[in-house]
ROTILO-823267 format. One line per field, with one value per residue: residue number from 1; x, y, z of N, C-alpha, C, O in turn; chain; residue in three letters. Coordinates in nm, 2 decimals, padded with zeros to 4 digits. Example, Ala and Ser with C-alpha at 12.3 -4.5 7.8 and 13.67 -1.06 7.14 Angstrom:
<recs>
nr: c(1_2)
n_c1: c(01.32_01.28)
n_c2: c(-00.57_-00.22)
n_c3: c(00.78_00.71)
ca_c1: c(01.23_01.37)
ca_c2: c(-00.45_-00.11)
ca_c3: c(00.78_00.71)
c_c1: c(01.32_01.29)
c_c2: c(-00.33_00.00)
c_c3: c(00.78_00.79)
o_c1: c(01.42_01.34)
o_c2: c(-00.33_00.11)
o_c3: c(00.85_00.80)
kette: c(A_A)
rest: c(ala_ser)
</recs>
This chain:
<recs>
nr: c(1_2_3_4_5_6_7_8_9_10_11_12_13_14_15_16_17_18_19_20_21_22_23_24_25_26_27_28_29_30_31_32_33_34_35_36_37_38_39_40_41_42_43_44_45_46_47_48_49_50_51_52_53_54_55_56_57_58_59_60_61_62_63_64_65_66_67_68_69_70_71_72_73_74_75_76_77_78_79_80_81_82_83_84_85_86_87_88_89_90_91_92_93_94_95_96_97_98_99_100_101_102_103_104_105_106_107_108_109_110_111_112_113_114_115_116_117_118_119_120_121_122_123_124_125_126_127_128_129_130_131_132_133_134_135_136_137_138_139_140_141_142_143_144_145_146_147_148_149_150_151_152_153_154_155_156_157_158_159_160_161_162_163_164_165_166_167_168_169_170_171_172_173_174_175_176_177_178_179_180_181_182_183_184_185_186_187_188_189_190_191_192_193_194_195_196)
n_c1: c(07.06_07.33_07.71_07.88_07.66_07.67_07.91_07.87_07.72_07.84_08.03_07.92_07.84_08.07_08.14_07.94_08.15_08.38_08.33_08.29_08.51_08.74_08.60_08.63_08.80_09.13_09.42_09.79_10.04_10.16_10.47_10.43_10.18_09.86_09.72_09.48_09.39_09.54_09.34_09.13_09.26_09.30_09.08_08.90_09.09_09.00_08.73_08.80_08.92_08.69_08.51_08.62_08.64_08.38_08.25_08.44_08.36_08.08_08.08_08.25_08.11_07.89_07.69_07.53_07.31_06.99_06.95_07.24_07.38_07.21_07.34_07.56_07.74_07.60_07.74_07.98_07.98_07.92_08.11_08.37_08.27_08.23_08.46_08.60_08.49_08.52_08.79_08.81_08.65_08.93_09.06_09.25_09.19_09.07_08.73_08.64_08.70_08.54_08.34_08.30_08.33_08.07_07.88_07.94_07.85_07.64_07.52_07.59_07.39_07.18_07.16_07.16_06.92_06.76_06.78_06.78_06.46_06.40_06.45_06.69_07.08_07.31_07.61_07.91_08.16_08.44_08.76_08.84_08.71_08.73_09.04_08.95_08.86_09.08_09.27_09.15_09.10_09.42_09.49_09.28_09.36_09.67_09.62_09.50_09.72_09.89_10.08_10.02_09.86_09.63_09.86_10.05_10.30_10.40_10.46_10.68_10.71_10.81_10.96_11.14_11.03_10.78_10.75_10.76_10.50_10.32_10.40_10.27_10.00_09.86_09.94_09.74_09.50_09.47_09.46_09.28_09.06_09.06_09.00_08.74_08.62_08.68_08.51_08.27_08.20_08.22_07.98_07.79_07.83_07.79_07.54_07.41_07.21_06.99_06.92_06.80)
n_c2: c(08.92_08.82_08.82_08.85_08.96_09.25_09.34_09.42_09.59_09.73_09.81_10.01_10.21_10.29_10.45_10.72_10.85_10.83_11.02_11.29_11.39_11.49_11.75_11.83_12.01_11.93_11.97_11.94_11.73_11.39_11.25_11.41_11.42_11.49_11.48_11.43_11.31_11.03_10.98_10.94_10.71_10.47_10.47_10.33_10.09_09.94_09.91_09.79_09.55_09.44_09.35_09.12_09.03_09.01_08.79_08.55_08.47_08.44_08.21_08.03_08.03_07.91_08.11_08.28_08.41_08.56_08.80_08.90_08.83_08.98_09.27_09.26_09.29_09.55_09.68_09.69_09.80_10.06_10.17_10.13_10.26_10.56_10.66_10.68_10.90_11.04_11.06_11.17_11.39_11.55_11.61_11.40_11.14_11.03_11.16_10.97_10.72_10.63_10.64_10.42_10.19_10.22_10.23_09.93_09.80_09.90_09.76_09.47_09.40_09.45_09.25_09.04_09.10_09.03_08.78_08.63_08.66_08.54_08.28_08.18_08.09_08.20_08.39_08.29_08.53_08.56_08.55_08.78_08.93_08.90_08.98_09.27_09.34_09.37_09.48_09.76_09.81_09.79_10.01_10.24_10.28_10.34_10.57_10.74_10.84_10.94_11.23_11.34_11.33_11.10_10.91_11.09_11.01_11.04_11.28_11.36_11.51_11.42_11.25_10.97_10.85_10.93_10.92_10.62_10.55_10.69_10.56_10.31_10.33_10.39_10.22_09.97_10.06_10.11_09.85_09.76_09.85_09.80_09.48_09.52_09.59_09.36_09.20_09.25_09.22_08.92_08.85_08.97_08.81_08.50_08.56_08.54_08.36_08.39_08.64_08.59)
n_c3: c(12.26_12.13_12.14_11.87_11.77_11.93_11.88_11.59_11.59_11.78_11.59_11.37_11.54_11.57_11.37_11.34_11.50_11.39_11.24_11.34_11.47_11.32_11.37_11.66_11.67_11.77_11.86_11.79_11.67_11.58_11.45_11.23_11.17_11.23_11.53_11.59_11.33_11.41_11.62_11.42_11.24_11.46_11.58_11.32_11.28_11.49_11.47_11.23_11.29_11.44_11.27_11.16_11.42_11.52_11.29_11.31_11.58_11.55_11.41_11.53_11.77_11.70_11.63_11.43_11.32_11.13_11.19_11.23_10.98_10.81_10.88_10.92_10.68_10.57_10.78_10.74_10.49_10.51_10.71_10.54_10.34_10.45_10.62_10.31_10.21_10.42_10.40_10.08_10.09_10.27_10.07_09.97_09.87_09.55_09.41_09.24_09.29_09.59_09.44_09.27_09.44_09.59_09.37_09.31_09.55_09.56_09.34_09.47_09.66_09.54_09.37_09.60_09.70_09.53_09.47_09.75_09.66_09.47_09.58_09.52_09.50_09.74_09.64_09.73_09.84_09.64_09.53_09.47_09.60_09.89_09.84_09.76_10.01_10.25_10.10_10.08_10.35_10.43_10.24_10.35_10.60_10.63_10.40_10.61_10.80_10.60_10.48_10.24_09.92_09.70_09.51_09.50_09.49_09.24_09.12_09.22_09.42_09.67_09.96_10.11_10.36_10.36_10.06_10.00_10.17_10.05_09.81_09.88_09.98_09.78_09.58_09.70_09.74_09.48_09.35_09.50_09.43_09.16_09.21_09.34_09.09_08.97_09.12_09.15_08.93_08.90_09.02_08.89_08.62_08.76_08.85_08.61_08.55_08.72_08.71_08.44)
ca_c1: c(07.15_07.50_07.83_07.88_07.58_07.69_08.03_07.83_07.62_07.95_08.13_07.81_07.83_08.21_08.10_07.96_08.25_08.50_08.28_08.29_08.66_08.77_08.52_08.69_08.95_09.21_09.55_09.90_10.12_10.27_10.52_10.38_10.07_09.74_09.67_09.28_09.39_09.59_09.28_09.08_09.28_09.27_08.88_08.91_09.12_08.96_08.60_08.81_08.91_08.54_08.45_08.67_08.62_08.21_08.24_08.52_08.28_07.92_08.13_08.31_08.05_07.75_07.62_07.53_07.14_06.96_07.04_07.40_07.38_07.16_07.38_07.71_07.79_07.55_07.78_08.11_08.00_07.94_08.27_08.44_08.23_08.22_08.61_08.65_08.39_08.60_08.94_08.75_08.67_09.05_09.19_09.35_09.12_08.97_08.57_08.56_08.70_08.45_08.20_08.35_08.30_07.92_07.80_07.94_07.78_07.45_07.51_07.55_07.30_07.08_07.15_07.13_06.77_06.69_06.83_06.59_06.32_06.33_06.52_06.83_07.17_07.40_07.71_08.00_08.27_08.55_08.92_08.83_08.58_08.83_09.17_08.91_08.86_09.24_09.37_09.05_09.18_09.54_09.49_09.24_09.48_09.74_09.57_09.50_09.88_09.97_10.03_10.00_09.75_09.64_09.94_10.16_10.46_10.42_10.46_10.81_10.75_10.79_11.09_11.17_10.92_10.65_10.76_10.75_10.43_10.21_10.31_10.23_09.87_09.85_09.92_09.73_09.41_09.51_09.44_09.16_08.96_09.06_08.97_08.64_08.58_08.66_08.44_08.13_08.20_08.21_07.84_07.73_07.88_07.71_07.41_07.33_07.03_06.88_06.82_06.73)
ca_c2: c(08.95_08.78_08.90_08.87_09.11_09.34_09.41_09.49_09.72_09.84_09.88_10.09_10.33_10.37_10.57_10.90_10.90_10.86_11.14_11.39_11.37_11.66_11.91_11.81_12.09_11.88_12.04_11.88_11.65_11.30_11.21_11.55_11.35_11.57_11.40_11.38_11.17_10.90_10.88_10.88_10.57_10.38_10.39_10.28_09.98_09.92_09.87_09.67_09.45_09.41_09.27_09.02_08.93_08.90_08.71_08.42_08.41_08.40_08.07_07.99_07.95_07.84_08.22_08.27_08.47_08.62_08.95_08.91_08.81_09.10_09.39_09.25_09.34_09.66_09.75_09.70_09.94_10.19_10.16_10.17_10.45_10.69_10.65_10.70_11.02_11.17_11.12_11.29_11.56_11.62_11.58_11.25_11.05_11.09_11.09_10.86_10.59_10.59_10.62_10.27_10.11_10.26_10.14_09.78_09.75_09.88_09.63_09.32_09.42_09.43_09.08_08.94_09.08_08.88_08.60_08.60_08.67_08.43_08.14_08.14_08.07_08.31_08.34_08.31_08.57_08.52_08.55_08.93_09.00_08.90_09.06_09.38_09.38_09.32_09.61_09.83_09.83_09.86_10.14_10.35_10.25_10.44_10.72_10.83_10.89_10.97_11.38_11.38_11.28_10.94_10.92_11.18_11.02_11.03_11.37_11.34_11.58_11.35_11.19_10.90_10.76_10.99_10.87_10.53_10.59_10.74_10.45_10.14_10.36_10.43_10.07_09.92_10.13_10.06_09.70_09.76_09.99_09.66_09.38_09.55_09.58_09.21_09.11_09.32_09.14_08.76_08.85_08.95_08.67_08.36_08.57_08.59_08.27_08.43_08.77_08.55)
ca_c3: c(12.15_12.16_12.15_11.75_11.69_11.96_11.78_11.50_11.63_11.82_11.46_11.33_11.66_11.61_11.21_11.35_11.61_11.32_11.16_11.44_11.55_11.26_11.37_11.75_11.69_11.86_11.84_11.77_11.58_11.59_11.33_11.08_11.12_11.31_11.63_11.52_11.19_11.42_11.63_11.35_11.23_11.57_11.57_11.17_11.28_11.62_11.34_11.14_11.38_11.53_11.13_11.13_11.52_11.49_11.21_11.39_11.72_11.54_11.37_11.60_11.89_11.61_11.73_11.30_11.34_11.02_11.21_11.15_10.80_10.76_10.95_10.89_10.56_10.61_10.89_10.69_10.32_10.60_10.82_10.44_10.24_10.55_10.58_10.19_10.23_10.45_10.25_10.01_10.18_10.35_09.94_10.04_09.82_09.45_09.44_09.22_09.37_09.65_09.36_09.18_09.54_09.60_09.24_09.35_09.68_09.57_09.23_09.45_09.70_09.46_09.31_09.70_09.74_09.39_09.50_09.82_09.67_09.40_09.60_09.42_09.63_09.74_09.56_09.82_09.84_09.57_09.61_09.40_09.71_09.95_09.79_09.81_10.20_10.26_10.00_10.10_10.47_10.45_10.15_10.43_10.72_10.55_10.38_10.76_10.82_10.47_10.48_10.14_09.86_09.65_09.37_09.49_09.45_09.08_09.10_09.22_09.53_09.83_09.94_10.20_10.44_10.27_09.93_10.04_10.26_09.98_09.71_09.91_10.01_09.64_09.53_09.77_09.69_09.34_09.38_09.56_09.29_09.04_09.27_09.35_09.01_08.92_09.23_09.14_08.77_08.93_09.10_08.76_08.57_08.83_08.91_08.50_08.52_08.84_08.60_08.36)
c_c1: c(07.29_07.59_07.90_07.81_07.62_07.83_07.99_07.76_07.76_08.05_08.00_07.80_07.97_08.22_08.07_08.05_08.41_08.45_08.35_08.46_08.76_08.71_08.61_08.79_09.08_09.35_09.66_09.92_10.20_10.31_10.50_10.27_09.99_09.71_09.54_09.32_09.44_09.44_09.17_09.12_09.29_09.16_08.86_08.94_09.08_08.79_08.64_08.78_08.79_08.47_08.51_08.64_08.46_08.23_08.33_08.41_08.15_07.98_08.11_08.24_07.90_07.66_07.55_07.38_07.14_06.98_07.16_07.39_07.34_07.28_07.49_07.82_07.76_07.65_07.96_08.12_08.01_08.05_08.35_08.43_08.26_08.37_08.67_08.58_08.50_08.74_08.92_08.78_08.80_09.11_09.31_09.31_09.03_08.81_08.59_08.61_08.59_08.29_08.17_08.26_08.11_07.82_07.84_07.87_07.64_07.43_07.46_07.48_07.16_07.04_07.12_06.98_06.71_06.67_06.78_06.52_06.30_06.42_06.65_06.97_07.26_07.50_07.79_08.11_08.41_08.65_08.91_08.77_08.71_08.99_09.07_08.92_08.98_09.30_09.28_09.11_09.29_09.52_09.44_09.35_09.59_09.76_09.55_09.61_09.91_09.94_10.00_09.83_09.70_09.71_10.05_10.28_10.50_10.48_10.61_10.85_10.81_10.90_11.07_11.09_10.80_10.65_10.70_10.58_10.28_10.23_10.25_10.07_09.84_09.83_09.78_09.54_09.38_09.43_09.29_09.01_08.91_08.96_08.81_08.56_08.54_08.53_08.26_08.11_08.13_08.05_07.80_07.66_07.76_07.63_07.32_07.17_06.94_06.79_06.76_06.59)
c_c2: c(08.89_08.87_08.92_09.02_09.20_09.45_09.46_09.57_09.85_09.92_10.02_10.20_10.41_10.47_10.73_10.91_10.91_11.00_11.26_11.46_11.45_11.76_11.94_11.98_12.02_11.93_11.92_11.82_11.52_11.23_11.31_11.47_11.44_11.45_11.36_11.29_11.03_10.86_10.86_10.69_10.49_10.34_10.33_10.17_09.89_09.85_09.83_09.57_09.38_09.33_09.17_08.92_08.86_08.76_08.55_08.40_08.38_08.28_07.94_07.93_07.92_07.96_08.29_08.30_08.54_08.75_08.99_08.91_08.96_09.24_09.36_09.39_09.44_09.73_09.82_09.80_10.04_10.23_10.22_10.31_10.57_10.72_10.70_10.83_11.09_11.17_11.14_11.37_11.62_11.58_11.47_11.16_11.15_11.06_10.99_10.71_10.53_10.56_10.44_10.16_10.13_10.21_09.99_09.73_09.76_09.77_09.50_09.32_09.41_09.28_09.04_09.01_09.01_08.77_08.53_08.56_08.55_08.27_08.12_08.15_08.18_08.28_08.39_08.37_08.50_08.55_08.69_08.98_09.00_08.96_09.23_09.39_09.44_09.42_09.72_09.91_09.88_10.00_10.25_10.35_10.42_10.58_10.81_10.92_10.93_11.13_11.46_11.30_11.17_10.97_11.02_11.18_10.99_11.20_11.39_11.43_11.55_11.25_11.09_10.83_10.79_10.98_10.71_10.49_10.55_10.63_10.35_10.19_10.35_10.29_10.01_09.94_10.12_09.95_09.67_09.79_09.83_09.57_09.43_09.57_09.42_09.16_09.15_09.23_08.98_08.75_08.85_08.83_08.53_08.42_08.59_08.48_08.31_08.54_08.69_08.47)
c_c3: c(12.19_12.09_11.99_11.67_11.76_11.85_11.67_11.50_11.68_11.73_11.42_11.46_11.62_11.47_11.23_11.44_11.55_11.23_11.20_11.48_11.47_11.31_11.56_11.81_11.78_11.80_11.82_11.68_11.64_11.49_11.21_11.08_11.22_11.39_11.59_11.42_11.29_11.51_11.58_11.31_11.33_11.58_11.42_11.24_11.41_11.54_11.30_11.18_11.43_11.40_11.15_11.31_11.54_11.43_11.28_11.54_11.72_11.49_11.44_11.75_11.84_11.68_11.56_11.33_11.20_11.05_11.18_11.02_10.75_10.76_10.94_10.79_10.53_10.63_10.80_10.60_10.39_10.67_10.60_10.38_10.35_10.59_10.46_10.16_10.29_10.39_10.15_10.01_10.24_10.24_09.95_09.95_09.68_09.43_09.39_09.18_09.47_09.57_09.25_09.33_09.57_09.50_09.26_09.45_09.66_09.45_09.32_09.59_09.66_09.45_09.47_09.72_09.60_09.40_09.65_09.79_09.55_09.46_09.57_09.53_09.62_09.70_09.72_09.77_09.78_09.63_09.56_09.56_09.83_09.94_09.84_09.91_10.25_10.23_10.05_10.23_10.49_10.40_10.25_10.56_10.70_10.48_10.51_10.81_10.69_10.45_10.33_10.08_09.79_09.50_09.36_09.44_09.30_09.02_09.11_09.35_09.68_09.82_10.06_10.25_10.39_10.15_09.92_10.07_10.14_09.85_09.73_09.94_09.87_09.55_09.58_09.78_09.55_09.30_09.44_09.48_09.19_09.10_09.31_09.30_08.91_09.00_09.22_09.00_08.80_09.01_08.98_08.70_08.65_08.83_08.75_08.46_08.63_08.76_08.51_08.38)
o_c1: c(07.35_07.57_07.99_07.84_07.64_07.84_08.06_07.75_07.78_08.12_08.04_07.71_08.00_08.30_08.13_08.04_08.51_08.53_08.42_08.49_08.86_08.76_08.65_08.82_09.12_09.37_09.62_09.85_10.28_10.23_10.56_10.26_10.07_09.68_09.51_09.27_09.38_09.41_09.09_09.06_09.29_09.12_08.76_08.83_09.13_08.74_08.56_08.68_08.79_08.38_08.42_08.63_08.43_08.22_08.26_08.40_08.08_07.91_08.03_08.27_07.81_07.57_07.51_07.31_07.25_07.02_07.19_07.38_07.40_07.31_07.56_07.89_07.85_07.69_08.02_08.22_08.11_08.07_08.36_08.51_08.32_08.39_08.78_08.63_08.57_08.79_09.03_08.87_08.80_09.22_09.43_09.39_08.98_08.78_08.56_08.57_08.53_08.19_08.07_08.17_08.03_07.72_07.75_07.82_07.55_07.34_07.36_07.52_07.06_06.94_07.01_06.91_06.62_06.58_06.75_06.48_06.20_06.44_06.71_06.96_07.28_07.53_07.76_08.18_08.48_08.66_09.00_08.81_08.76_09.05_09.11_09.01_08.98_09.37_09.35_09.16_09.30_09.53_09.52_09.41_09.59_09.85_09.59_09.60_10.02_09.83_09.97_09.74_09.75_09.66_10.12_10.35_10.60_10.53_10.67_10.96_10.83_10.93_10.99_11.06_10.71_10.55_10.60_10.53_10.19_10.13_10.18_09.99_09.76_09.73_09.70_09.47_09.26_09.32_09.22_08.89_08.80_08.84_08.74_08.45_08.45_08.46_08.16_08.01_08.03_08.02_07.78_07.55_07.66_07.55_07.20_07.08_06.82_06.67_06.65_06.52)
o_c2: c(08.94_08.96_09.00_09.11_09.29_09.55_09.55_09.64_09.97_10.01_10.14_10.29_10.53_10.56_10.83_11.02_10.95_11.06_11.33_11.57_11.49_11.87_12.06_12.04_12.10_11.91_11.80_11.84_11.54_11.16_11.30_11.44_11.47_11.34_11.24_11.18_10.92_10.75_10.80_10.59_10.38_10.22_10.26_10.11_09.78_09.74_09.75_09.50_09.26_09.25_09.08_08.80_08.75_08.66_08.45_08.28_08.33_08.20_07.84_07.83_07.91_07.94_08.40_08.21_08.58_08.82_09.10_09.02_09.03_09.30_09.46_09.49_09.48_09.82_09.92_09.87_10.12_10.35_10.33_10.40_10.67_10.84_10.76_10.89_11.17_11.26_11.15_11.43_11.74_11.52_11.49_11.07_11.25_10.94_10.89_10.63_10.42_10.51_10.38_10.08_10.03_10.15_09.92_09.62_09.69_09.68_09.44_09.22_09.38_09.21_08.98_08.93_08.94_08.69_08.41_08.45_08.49_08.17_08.01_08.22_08.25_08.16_08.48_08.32_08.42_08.58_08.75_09.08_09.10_08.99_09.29_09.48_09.55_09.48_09.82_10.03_09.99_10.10_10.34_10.46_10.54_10.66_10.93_11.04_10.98_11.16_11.58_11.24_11.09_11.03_11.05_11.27_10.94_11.22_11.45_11.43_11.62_11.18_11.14_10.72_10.70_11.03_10.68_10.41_10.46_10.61_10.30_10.10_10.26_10.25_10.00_09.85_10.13_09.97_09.58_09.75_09.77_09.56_09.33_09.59_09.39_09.08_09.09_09.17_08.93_08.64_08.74_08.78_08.47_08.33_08.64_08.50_08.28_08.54_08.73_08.44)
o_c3: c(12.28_12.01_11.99_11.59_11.67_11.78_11.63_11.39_11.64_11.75_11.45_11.43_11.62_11.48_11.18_11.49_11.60_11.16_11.13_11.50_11.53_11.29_11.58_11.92_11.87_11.68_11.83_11.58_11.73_11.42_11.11_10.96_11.30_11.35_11.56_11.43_11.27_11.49_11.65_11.34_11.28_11.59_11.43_11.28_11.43_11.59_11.26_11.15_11.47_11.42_11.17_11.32_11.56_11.49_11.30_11.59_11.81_11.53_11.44_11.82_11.92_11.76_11.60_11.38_11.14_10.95_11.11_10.96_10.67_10.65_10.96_10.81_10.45_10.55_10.79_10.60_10.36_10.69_10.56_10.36_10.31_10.58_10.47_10.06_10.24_10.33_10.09_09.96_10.27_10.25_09.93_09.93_09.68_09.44_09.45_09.10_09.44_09.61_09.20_09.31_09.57_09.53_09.20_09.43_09.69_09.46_09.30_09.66_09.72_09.49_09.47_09.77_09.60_09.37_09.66_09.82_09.55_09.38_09.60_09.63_09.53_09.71_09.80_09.67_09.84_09.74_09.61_09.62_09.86_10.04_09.93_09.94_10.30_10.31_10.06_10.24_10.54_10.47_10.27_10.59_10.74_10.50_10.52_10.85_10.70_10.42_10.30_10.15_09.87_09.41_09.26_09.39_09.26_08.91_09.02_09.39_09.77_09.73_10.14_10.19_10.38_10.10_09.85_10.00_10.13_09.78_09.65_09.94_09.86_09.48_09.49_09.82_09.51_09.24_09.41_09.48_09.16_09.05_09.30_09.34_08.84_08.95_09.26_08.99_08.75_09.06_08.93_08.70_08.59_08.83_08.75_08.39_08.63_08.74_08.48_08.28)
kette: c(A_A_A_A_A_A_A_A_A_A_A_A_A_A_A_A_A_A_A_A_A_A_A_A_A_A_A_A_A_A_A_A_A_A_A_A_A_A_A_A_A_A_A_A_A_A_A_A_A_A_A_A_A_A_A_A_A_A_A_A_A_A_A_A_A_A_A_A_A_A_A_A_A_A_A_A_A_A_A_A_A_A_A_A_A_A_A_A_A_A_A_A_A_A_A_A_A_A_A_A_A_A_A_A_A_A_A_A_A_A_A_A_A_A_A_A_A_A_A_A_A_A_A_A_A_A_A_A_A_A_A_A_A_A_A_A_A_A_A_A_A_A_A_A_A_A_A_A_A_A_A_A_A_A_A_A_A_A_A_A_A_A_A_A_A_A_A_A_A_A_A_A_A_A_A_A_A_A_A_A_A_A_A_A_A_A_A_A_A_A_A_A_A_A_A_A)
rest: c(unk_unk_unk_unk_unk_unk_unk_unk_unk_unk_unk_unk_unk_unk_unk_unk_unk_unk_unk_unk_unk_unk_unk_unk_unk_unk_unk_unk_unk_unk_unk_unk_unk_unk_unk_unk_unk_unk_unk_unk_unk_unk_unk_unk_unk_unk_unk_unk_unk_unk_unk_unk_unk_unk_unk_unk_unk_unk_unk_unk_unk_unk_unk_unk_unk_unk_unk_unk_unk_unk_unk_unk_unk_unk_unk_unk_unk_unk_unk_unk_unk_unk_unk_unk_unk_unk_unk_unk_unk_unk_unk_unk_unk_unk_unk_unk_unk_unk_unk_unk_unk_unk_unk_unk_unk_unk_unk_unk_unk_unk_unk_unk_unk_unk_unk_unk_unk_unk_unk_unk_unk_unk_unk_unk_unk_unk_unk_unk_unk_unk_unk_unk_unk_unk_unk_unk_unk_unk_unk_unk_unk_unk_unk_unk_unk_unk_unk_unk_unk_unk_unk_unk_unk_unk_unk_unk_unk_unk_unk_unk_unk_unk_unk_unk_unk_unk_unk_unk_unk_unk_unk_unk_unk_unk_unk_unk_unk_unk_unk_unk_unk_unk_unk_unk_unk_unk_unk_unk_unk_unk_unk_unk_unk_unk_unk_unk)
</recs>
């Protein structure tokens, strides 16, 4: 196994260990943030990071196996959804956001076992698919540290660095919702002579 698939295996290990790490009981505070959320978000961006470095070293040293392909992008809905599951659950996140993202992934999951099975080419990652990853990221990054909720500062209760804090998570998430909605659309759209 080379060192592309490992990282992907090693993102998919680091999921139930961002699971677990609430039930932890870990005491304290840094910044009015719960020590457990920052190292929740360290193992979040410690799994980012391991997405984007597979992917540059299966390239980059021609290390590109139908395993990867397979477990990649697997590895990534899971690092995301189980992330947007739990800011859920800690009222940080509205369901059904993570429900927008879940009906896309199983949509164009779908379309790529079609396009297997009857030959047909894979459509490559748009600038919609890519703006998602990018806004997806920061947006959970963020939500981790943010002691509030998604859209708070509409409410008018939060002032300064937590004003600040909670619109650029808010935006950013925003954007993400969209762009994941355009990108589920542009699989549609090109994949409509494969259904047909």
């Amino acid at each position: 196994m080379n060192l592309a698939n490992k990282l992907t295996i090693f993102r998919i290990i680091l999921v139930p260990v961002l699971v677990i790490i609430p039930f932890l009981n870990i005491k304290g505070e840094f910044l009015n943030v719960p020590i457990y959320m920052w190292i929740m978000n360290i193992i979040f961006i410690i799994a980012s990071i391991t997405d984007k470095l597979d992917g540059y070293i299966a390239r980059s040293k021609n290390q590109i196996t139908t395993f990867g392909k397979f477990l990649d992008p697997i590895a990534d809905k899971i690092l995301v959804l189980a992330a947007m599951i739990i800011l859920v659950e800690m009222n940080k996140l509205p369901a059904w956001i993570p429900i927008i993202v879940l009906f896309r992934e199983f949509l164009v999951s779908g379309y790529r076992l079609v396009a297997v099975e009857k030959g047909g080419k894979v459509i490559a990652a748009s600038v919609w698919g890519k703006l998602k990853t990018v806004t997806q990221m920061i947006a959970i990054i963020l939500a981790f540290i943010d002691t509030s909720y998604y859209g708070a500062f509409i409410n008018g209760e939060l002032t300064g660095y937590n004003y600040i804090l909670n619109l650029v998570m808010t935006a950013m998430m925003t954007i993400s919702v969209i762009a994941t909605i355009f990108s589920g659309y542009d699989y549609i759209k090109n994949g409509k002579e494969l259904f047909k």
